[in-house]
BALOBA-1460 file (C-alpha; in Angstrom, 3 decimals):
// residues 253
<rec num="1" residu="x" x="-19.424" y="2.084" z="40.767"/>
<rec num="2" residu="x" x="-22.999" y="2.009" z="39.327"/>
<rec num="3" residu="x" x="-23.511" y="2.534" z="35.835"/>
<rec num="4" residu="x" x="-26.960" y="4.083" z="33.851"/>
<rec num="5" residu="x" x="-26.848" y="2.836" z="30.506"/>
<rec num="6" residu="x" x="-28.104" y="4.930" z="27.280"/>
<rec num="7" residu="x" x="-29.582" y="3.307" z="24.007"/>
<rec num="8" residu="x" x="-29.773" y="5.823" z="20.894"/>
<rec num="9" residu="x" x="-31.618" y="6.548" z="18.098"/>
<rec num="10" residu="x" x="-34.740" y="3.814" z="17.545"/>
<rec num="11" residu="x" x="-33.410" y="1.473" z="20.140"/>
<rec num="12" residu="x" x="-34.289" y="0.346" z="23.392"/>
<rec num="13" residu="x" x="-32.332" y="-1.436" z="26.643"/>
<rec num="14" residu="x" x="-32.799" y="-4.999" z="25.018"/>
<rec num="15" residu="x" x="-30.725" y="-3.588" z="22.280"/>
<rec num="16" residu="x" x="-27.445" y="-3.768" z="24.510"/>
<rec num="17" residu="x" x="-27.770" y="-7.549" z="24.390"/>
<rec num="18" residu="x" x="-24.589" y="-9.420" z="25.639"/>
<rec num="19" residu="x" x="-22.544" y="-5.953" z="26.566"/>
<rec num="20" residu="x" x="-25.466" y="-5.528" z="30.058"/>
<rec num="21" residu="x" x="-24.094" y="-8.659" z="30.986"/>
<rec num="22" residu="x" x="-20.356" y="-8.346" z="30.024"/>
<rec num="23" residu="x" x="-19.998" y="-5.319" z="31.632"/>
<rec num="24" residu="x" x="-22.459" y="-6.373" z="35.199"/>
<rec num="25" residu="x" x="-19.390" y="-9.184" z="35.209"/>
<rec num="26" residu="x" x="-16.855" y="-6.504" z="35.732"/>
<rec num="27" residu="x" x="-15.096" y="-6.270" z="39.176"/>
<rec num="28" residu="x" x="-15.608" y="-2.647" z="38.973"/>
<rec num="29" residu="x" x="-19.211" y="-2.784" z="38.868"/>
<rec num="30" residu="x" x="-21.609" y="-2.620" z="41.350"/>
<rec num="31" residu="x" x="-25.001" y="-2.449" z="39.541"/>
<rec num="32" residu="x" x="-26.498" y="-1.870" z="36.381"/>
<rec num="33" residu="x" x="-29.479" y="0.208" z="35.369"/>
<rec num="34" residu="x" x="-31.199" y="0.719" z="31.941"/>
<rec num="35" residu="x" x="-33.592" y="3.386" z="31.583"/>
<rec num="36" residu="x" x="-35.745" y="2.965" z="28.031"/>
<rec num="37" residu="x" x="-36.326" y="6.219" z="26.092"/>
<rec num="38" residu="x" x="-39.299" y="7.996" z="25.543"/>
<rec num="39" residu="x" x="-41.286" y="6.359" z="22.695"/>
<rec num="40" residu="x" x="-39.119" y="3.118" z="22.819"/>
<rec num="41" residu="x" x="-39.166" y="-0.403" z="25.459"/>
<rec num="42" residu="x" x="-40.791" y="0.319" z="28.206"/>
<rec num="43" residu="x" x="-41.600" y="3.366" z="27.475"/>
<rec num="44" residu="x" x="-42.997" y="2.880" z="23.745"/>
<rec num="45" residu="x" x="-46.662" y="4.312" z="24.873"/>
<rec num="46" residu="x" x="-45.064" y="8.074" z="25.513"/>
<rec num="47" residu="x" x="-44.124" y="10.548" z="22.684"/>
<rec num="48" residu="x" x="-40.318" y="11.145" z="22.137"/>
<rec num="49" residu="x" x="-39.930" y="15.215" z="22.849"/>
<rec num="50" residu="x" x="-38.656" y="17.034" z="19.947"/>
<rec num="51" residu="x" x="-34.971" y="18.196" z="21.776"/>
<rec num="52" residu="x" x="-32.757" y="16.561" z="23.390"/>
<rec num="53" residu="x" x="-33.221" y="18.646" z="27.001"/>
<rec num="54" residu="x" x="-36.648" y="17.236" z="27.266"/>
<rec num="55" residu="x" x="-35.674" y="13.945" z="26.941"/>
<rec num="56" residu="x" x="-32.823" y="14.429" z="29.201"/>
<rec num="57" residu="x" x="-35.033" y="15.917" z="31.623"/>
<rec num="58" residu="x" x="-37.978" y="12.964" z="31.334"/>
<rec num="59" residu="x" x="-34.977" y="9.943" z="32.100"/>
<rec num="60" residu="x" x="-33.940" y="11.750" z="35.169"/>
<rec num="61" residu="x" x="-37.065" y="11.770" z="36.800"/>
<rec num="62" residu="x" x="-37.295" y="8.081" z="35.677"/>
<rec num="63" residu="x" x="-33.830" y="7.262" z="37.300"/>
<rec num="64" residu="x" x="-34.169" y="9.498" z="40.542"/>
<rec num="65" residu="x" x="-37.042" y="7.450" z="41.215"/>
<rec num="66" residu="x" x="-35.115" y="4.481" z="41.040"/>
<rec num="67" residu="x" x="-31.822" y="4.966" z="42.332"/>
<rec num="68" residu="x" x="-29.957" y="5.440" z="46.232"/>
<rec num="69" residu="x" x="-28.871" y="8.883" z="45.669"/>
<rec num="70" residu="x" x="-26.224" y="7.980" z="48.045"/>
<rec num="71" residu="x" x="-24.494" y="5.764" z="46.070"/>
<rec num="72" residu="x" x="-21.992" y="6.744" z="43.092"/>
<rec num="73" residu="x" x="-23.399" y="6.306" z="39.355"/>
<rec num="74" residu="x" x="-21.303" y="6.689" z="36.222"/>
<rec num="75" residu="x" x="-23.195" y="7.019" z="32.821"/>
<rec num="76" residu="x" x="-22.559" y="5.367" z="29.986"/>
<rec num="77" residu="x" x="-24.385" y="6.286" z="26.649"/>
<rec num="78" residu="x" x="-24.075" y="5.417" z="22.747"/>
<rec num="79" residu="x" x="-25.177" y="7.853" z="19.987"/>
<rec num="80" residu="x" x="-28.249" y="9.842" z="20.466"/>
<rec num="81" residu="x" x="-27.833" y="8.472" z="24.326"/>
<rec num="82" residu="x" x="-24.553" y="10.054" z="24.191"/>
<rec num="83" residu="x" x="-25.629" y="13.673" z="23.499"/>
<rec num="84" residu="x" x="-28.256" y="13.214" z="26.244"/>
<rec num="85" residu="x" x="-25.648" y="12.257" z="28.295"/>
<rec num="86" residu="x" x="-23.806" y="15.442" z="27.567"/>
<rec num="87" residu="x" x="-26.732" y="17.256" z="27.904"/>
<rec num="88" residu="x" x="-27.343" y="15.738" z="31.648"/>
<rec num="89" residu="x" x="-23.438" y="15.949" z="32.564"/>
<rec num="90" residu="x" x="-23.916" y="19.475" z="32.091"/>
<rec num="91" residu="x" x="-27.314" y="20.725" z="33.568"/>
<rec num="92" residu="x" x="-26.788" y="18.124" z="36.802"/>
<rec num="93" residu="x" x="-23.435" y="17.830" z="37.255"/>
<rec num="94" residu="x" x="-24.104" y="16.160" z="40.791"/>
<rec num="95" residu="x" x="-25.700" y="13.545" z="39.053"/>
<rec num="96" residu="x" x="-22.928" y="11.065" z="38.037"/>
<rec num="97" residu="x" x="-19.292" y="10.952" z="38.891"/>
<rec num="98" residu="x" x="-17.919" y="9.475" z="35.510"/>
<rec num="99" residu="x" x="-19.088" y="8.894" z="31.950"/>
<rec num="100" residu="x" x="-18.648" y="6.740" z="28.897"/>
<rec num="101" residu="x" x="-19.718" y="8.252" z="25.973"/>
<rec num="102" residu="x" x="-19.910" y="6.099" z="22.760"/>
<rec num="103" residu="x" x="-19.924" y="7.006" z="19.238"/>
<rec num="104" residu="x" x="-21.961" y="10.612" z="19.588"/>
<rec num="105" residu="x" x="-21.776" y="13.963" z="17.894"/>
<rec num="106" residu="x" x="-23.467" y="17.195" z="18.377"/>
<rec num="107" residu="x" x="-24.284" y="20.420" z="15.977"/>
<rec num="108" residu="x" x="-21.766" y="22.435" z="16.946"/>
<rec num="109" residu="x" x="-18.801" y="20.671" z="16.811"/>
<rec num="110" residu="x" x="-19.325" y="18.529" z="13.394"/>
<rec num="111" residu="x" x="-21.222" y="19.369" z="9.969"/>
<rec num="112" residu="x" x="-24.373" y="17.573" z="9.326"/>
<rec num="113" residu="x" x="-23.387" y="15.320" z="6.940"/>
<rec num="114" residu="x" x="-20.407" y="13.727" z="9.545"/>
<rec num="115" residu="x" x="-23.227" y="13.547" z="12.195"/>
<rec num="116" residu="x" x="-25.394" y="11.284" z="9.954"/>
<rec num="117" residu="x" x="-23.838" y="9.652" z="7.237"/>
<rec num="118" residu="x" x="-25.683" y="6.697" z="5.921"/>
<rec num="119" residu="x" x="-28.640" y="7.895" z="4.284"/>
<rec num="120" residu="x" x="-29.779" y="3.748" z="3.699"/>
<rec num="121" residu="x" x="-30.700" y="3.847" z="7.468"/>
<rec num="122" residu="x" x="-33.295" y="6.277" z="7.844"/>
<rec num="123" residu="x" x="-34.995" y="3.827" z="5.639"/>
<rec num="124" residu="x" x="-35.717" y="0.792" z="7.836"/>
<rec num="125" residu="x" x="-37.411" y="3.058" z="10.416"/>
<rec num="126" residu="x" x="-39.733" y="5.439" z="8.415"/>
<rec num="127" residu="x" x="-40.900" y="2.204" z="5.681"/>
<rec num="128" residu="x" x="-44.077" y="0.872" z="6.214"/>
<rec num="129" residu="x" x="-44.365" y="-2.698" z="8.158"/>
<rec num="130" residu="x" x="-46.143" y="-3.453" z="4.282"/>
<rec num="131" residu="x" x="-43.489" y="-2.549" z="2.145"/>
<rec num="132" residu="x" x="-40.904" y="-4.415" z="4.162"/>
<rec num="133" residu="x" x="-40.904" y="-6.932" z="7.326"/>
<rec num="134" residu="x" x="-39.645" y="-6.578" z="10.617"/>
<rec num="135" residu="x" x="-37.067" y="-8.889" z="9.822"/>
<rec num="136" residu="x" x="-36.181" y="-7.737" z="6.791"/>
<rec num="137" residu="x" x="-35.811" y="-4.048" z="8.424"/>
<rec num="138" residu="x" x="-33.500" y="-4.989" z="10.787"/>
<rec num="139" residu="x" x="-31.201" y="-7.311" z="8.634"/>
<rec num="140" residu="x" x="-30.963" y="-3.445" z="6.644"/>
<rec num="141" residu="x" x="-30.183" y="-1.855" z="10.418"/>
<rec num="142" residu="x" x="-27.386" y="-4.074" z="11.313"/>
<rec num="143" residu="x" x="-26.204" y="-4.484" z="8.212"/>
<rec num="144" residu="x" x="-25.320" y="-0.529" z="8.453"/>
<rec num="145" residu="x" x="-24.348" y="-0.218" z="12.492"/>
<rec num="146" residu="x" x="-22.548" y="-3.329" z="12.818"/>
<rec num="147" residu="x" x="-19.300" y="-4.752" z="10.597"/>
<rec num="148" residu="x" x="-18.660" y="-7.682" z="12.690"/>
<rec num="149" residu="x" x="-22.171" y="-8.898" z="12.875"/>
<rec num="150" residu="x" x="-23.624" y="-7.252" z="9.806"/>
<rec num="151" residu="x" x="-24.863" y="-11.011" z="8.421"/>
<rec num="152" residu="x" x="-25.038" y="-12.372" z="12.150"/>
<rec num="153" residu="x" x="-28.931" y="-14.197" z="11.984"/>
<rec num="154" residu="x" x="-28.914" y="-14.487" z="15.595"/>
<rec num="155" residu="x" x="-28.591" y="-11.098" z="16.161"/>
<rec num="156" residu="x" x="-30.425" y="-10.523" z="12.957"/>
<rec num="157" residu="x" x="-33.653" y="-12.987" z="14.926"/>
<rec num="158" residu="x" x="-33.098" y="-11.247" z="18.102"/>
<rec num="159" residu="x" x="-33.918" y="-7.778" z="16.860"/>
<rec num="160" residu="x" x="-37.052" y="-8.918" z="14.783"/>
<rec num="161" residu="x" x="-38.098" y="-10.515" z="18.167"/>
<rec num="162" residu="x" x="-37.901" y="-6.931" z="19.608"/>
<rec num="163" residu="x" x="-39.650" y="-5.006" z="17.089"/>
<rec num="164" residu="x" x="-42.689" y="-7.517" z="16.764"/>
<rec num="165" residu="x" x="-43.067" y="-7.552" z="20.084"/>
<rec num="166" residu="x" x="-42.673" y="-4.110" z="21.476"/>
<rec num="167" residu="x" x="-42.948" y="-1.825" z="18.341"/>
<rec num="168" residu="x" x="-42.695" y="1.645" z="18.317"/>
<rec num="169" residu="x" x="-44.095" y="4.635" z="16.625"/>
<rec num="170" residu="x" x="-41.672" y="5.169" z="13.579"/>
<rec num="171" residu="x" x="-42.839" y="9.150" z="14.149"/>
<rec num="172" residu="x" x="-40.815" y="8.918" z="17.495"/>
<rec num="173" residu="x" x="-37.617" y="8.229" z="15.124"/>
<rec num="174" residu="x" x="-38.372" y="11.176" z="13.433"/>
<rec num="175" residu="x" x="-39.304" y="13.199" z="16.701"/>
<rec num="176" residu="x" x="-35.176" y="11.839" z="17.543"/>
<rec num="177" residu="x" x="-33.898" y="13.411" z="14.771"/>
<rec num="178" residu="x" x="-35.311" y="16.337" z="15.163"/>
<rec num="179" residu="x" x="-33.714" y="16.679" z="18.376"/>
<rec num="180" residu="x" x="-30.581" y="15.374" z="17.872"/>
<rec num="181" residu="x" x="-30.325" y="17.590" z="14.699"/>
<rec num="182" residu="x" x="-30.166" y="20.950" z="16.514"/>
<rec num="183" residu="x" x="-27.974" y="19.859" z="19.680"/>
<rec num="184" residu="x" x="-25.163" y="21.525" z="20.823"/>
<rec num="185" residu="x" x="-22.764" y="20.283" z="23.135"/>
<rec num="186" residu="x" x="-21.381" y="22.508" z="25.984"/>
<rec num="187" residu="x" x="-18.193" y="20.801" z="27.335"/>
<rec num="188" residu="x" x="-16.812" y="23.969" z="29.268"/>
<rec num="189" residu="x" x="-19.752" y="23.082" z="32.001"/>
<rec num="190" residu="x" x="-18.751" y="19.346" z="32.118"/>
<rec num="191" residu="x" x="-16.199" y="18.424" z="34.809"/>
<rec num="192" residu="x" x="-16.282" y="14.972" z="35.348"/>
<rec num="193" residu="x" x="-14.262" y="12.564" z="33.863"/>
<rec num="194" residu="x" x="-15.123" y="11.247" z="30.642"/>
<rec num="195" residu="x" x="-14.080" y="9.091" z="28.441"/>
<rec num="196" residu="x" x="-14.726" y="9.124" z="24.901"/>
<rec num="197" residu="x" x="-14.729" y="5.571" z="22.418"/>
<rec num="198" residu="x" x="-15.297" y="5.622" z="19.174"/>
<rec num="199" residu="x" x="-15.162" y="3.661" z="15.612"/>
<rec num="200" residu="x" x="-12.922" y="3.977" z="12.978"/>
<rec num="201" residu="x" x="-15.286" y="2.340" z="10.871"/>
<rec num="202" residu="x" x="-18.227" y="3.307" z="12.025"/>
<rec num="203" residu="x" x="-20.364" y="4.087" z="8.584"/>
<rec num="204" residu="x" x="-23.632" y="6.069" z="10.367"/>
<rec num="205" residu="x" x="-21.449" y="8.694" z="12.106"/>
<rec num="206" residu="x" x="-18.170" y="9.910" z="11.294"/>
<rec num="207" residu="x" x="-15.047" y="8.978" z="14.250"/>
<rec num="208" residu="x" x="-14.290" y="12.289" z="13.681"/>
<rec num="209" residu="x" x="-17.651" y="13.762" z="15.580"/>
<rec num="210" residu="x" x="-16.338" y="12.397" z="18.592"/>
<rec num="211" residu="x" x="-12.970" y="12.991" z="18.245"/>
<rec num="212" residu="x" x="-14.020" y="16.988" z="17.749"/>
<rec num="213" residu="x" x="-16.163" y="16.584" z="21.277"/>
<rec num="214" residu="x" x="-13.100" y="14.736" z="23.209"/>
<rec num="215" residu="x" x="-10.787" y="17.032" z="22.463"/>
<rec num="216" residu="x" x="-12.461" y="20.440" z="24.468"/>
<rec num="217" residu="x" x="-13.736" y="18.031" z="27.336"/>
<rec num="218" residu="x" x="-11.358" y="19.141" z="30.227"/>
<rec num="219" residu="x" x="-11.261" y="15.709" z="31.708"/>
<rec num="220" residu="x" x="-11.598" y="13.894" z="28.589"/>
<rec num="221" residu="x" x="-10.290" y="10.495" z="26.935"/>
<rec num="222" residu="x" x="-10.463" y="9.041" z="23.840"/>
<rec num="223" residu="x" x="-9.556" y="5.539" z="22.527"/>
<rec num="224" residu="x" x="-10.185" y="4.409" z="19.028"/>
<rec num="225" residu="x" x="-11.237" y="1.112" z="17.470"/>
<rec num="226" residu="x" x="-10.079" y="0.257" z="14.346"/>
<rec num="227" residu="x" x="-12.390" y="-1.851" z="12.704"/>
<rec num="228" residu="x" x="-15.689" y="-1.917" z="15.167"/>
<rec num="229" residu="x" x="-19.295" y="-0.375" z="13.467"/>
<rec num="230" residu="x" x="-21.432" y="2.511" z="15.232"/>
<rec num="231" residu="x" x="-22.610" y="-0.372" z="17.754"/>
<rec num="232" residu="x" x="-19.585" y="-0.489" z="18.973"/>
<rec num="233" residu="x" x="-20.807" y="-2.653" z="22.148"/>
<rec num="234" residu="x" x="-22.168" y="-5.342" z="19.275"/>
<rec num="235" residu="x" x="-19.097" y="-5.470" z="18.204"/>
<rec num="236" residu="x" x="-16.056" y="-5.462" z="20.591"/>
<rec num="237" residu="x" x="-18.369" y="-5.437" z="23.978"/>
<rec num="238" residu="x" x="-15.110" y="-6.692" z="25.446"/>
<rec num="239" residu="x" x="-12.899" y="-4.319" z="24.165"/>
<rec num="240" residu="x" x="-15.482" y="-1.361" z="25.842"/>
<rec num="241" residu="x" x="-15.328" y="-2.989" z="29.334"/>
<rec num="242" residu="x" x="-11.629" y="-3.181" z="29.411"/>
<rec num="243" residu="x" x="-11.165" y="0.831" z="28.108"/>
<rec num="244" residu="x" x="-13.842" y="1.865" z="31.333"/>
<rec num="245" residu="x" x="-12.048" y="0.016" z="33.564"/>
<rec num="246" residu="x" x="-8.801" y="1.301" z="32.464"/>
<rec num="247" residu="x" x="-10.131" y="4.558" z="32.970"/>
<rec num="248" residu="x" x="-12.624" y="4.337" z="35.918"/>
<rec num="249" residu="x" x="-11.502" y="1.176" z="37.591"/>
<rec num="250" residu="x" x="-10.079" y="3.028" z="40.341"/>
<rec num="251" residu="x" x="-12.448" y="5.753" z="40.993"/>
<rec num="252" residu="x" x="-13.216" y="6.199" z="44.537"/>
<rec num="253" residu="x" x="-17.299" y="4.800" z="45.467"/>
């Protein structure tokens, strides 16, 4: 199986970090791809749309022009990435066969205040570089997404390294909100199987968002970690891998 990988809200592919290369180990995997958002990586120089269906529609021109359409392609997407991913499972059906959706909500399945619970993060990304530095920033980022590494200063270094050199437009955060803050999940035109993790302790968006989604997915699965943050692959990248290839290990390619 190939996998597309998703990054959410203000982050970009180098965000996955040691889970890209955890999972490419995984005898169920075939190849990896990361597509960047619009307004973030690779693609920092483009505006992020204002809904979620544009963006959905902007990545899969990216990844048609990329891929064998021949070959079989799972998804898996965190957050943001997640609702995009619902978003594409639903328009393109034909697109992927399987899908790992991590830690995601949408509008009408979970009140506003579940979706987007920790008000200290919009902070980091709408502050001026002058009122407080890129490192300082992103010790306040993982500090909120992340319990196991919330103090980690290599992770801590790493993500300074990315924002210094390939900043975004903190108005494209805002432009993400936006979007995310009016979607609305449509699991009755979903088919494929997919399989739902979440975080117990995840303090930016409530387990309970996904939990609402899993539960009307017809082919859906959910496993919950106990004590893992929103970035859940940070945090127990292991613990992911194993739960997809529990569940997808033996689709057919």
């Amino acid at each position: 199986m190939n996998w597309l990988l998703l990054r959410g809200l203000g982050r970009e592919q180098r965000h996955w970090g040691k889970f890209e290369d955890i999972l490419r180990q995984q005898e169920y995997v075939d190849e990896v791809l990361c597509i960047d958002l619009p307004g973030f990586g690779d693609h920092r120089a483009d505006e992020a749309p204002l809904t979620i269906e544009e963006t959905t529609e902007y990545l899969r021109t990216k990844f048609l022009d990329q891929i064998d359409e021949s070959k079989q392609w799972g998804l898996c997407a965190i957050s943001l990435g997640g609702m995009i991913g619902m978003d594409w499972l639903a328009r393109f059906p034909k697109d992927f066969a399987v899908a790992t959706l991590l830690n995601t909500s949408a509008a009408n399945y979970s009140a506003p205040w579940k979706r987007f619970k920790a008000y200290n993060f919009i902070h980091p990304h709408i502050l001026k570089e002058r009122a407080f530095g890129p490192k300082e920033i992103e010790r306040m980022i993982l500090s909120t997404i992340s319990n196991k590494h919330s103090h980690n200063n290599g992770v801590i270094e790493e993500w300074t390294e990315i924002r210094i050199n390939r900043p975004y437009d903190p108005v494209n955060v805002a432009r993400q909100l936006a979007g995310a803050a009016i979607f609305q999940a449509k699991p009755e035109r979903i088919h494929v199987p997919t399989l739902f993790l979440c975080s117990a302790q995840d303090r930016l968006v409530d387990c309970s968002c996904t939990l609402n989604l899993a539960k009307d997915f017809k082919d859906g699965y959910i496993h919950i970690h106990p004590t893992a943050g929103h970035e859940i692959t940070l945090d127990e990248p292991e613990w992911v891998c194993e739960k997809m290839k529990l569940r997808f290990a033996n689709a057919s390619v």
